[in-house]
C-alpha positions in Angstrom: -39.9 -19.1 14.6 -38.9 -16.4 12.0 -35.1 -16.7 13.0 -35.5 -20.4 12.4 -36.5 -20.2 8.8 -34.3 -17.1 8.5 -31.7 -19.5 9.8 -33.1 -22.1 7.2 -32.7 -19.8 4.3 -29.7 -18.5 4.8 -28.2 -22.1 4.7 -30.0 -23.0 1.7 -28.7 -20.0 -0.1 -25.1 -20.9 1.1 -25.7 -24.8 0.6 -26.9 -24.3 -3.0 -26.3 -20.9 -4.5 -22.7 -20.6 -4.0 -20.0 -21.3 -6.3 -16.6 -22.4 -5.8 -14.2 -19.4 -6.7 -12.3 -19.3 -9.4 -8.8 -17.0 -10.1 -9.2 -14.9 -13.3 -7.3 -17.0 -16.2 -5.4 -15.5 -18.9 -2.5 -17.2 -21.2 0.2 -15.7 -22.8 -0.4 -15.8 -26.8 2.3 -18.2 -28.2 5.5 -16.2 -29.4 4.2 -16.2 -33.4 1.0 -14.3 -32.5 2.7 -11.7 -30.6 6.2 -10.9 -31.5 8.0 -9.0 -33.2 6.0 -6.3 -32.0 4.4 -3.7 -34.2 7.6 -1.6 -34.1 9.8 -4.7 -34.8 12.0 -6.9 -33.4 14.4 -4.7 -31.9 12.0 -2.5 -30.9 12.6 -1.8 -27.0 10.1 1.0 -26.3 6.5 -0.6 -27.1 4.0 2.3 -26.6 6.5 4.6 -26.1 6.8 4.8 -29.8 3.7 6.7 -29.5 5.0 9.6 -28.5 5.6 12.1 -31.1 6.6 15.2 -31.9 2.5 15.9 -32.5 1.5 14.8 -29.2 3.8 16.3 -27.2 2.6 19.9 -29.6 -0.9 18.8 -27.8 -0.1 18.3 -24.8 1.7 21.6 -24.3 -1.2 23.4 -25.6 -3.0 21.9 -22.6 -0.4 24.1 -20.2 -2.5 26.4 -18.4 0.1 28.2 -16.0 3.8 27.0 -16.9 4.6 26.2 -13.0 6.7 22.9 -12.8 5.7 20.1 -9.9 8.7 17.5 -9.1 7.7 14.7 -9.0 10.9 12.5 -7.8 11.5 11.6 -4.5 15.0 12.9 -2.8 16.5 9.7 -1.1 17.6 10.7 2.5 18.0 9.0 5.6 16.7 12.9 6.8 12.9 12.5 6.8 12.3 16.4 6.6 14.5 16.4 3.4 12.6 13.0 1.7 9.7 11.3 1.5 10.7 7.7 3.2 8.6 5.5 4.9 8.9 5.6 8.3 9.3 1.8 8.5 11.6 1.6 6.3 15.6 2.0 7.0 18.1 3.8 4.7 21.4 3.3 6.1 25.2 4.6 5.2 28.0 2.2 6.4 31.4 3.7 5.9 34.6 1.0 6.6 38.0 3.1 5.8 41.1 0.6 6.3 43.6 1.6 8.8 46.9 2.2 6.5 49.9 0.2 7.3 52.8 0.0 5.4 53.6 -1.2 1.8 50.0 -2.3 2.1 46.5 -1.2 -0.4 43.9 1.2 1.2 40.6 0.9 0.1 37.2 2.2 2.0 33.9 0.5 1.6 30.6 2.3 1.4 27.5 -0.4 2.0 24.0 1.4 1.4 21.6 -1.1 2.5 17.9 0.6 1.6 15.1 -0.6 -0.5 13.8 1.8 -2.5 10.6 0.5 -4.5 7.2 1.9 -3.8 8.4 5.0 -1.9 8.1 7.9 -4.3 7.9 7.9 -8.3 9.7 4.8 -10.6 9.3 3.7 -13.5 9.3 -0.2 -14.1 10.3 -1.2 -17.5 10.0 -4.2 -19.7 12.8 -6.1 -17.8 10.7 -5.9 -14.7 8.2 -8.5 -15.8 8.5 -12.0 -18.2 6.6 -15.0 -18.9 8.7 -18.2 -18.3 11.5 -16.8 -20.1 10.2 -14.1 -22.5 10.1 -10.7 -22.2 8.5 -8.0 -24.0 8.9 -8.2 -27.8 10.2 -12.1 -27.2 13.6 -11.0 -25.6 14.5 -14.1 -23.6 16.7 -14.4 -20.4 19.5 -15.8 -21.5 19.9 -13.8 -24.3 20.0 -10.5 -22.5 20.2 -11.1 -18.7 23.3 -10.8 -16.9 24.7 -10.7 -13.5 25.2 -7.2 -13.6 21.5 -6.2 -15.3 20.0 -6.6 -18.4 21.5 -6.1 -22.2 18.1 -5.0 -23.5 14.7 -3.7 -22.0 15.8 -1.1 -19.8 14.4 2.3 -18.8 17.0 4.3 -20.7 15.1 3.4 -23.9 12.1 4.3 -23.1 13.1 8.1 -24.1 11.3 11.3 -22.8 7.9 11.3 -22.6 5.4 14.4 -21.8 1.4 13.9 -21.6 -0.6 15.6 -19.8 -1.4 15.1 -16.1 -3.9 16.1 -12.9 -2.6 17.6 -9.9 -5.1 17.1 -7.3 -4.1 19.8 -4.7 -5.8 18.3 -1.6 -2.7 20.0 0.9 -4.1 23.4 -0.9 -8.0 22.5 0.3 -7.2 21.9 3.7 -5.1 25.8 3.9 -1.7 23.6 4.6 1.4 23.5 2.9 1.6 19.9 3.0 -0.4 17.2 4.8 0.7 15.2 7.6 2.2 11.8 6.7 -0.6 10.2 8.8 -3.2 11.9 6.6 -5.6 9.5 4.3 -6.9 11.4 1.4 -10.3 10.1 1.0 -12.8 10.1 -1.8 -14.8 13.3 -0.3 -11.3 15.0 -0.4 -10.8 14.8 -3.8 -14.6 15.3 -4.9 -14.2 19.1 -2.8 -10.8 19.4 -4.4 -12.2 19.1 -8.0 -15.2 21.8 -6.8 
């Protein structure tokens, strides 16, 4: 009897208390409300401009011992010399032409690889639009070639320094670096913090 009107209840919470689902809406403010940007029209850095001489001054008073961490990720087909994915390939293909006579030499090198998502990058304002406008209003066609982009990319970003948090989790458990298998979980990081 109580698993029927447990039964019952559960369906009448399901029947009548659910609603449908709905994605999370957002639309792009028209191109007079947003651009040019505060830093104007041309400007290809967007927070970036941020970064001044001042803040970097604070953020190098925060240096407590001067040691550098790298943070870039060596690309090698060698997985003791780079952090790769195991699944994912990282090949060299070398073609030399055999030389004949009176005729052009040339040697290929193919490098088929996918690098995203295996290390550090650094995505800039090229890598995203909406219908055909980019940050700051930069369309497409204006600055989109087959060879890259005119405008928007990562070289004008400048340097940039702020400070950061190295959680040494290898350092808590006594190794030098943890096994690519290794999930770092929330209690991990809580004990490295302690």
């Amino acid at each position: 009897m109580q698993l029927n009107a447990l039964a019952m209840a559960t369906s009448a919470v399901l029947a009548f208390g659910s609603a449908p689902l709905h994605a999370q809406t957002w639309q792009m403010p028209p191109d007079n409300q947003r651009c040019p940007s505060k830093w104007g029209a041309a400007d290809q850095r967007g927070s970036a401009n941020m970064m001044k001489p001042e803040s970097i001054l604070r953020a190098a008073k925060l240096i407590k011992t001067g040691e550098v961490f790298e943070l870039a990720a060596v690309l090698s087909p060698d997985p003791k010399e780079a952090f790769i994915n195991a699944n994912r390939v990282f090949n060299i293909y070398t073609t030399p032409a055999l030389p004949v006579p009176n005729a052009r030499v040339a040697n290929e090198e193919l490098i088929v690889s996918e690098l995203g998502q295996i290390g550090t990058q650094f995505d800039a304002f090229a890598h995203q639009m909406w219908g055909d406008s980019f940050y700051n209003c930069f369309k497409l066609g204006d600055i989109g070639t087959r060879s890259g982009f005119k405008k928007l990319g990562v070289e004008n970003v400048g340097s940039l320094m702020t400070r950061g948090v190295l959680i040494d989790v290898a350092g808590l458990k006594g190794v030098d670096m943890l096994p690519t298998s290794y999930n770092i979980t929330p209690d991990d990081l809580q004990q490295a913090f302690a």
